[in-house]
C-alpha positions in Angstrom: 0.0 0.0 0.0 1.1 3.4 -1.2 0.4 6.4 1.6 -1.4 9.7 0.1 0.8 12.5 0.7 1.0 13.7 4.3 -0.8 17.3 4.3 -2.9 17.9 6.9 -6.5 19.8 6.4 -4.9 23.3 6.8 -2.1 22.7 4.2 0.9 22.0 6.5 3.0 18.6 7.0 0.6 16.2 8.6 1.4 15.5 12.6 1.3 12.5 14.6 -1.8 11.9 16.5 -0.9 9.5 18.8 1.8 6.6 19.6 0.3 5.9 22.7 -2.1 4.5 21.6 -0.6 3.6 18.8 -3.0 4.8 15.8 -4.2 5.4 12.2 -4.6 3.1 9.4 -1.4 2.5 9.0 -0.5 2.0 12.8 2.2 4.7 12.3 0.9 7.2 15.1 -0.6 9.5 12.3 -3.7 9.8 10.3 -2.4 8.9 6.8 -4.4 7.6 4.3 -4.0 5.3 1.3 -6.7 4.0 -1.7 -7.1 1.0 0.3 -8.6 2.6 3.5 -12.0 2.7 2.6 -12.9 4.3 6.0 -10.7 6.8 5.6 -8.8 7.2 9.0 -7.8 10.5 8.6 -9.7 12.5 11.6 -7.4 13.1 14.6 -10.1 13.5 17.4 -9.8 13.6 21.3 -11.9 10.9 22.8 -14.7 11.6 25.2 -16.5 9.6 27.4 -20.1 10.8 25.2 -18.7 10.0 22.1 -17.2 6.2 23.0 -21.0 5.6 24.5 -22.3 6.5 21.3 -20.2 4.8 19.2 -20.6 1.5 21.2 -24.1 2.4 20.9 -24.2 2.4 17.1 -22.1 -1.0 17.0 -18.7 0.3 16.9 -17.3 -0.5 20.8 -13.9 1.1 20.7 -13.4 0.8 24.7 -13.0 -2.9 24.9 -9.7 -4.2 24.7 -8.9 -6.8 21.9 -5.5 -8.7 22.2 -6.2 -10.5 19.7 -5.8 -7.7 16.8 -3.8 -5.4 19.3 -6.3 -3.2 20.3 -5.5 -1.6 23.6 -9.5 -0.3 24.2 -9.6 3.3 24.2 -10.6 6.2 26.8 -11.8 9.3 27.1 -8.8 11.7 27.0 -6.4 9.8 24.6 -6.0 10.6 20.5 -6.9 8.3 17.8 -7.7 8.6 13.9 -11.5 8.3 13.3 -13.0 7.7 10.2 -14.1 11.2 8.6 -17.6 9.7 7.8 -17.9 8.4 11.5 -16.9 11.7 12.6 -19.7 13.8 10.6 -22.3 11.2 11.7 -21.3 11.8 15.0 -21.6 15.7 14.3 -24.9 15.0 12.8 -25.8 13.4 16.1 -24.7 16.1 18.2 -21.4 14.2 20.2 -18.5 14.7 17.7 -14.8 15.2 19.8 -12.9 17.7 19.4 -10.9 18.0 16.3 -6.6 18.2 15.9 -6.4 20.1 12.2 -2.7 19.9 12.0 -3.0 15.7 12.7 -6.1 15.5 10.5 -5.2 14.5 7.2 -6.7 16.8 4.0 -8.5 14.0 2.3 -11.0 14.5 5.3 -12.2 17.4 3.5 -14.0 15.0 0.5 -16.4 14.3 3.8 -16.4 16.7 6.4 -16.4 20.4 5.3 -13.4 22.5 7.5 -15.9 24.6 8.4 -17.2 21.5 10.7 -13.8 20.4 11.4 -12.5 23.9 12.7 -16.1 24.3 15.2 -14.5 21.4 17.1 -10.6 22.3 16.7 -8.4 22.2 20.1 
């Protein structure tokens, strides 16, 4: 797999989101993106308790742990690399985090507008 350039939303070099938990689709810390990521990874968000209880809600339980594909289980507090559509549906739904532009990848503007992005920017 080929990485997409790493330019963030607002035109810079693309920082890392986290290492600890290690994230993004490539498991490289930052939110870069290739053909084959067909959720597109790219949103660096700051977890909160709300939006982990609707997400497990909705089917997608991102607090348990699973050893068995490395998955540490996440909490409130910590970085990770959300999908961009996950992250407008959570918008939509009133509970998006907030939003790291210069970790966020630009290919998260072919879904979520940076006028969205920037109301939730840290």
């Amino acid at each position: 797999m080929k990485k997409d350039t790493s330019v963030n939303v607002l035109g810079g070099a693309l920082q890392p989101c986290s290492v600890s938990p290690m994230t993004g689709f490539f498991r490289d810390g930052a939110c870069n993106t290739c053909w084959e990521d067909h959720g597109l990874h790219t949103v660096c968000v700051v977890l909160t308790a709300e939006f982990l209880a609707w997400s497990r809600y909705i089917g997608n339980d991102l607090t348990t742990p699973r050893p068995d594909f490395a998955f540490p289980g996440l909490k409130p507090g910590e970085r990770w690399c959300l999908c961009a559509g996950r992250f407008l549906e959570a918008h939509d739904e009133g509970c998006a985090p907030q939003v790291v532009l210069e970790c966020t990848h630009k290919r998260t503007l072919e879904v979520v507008p940076l006028e969205v992005l920037s109301s939730y920017a840290i």
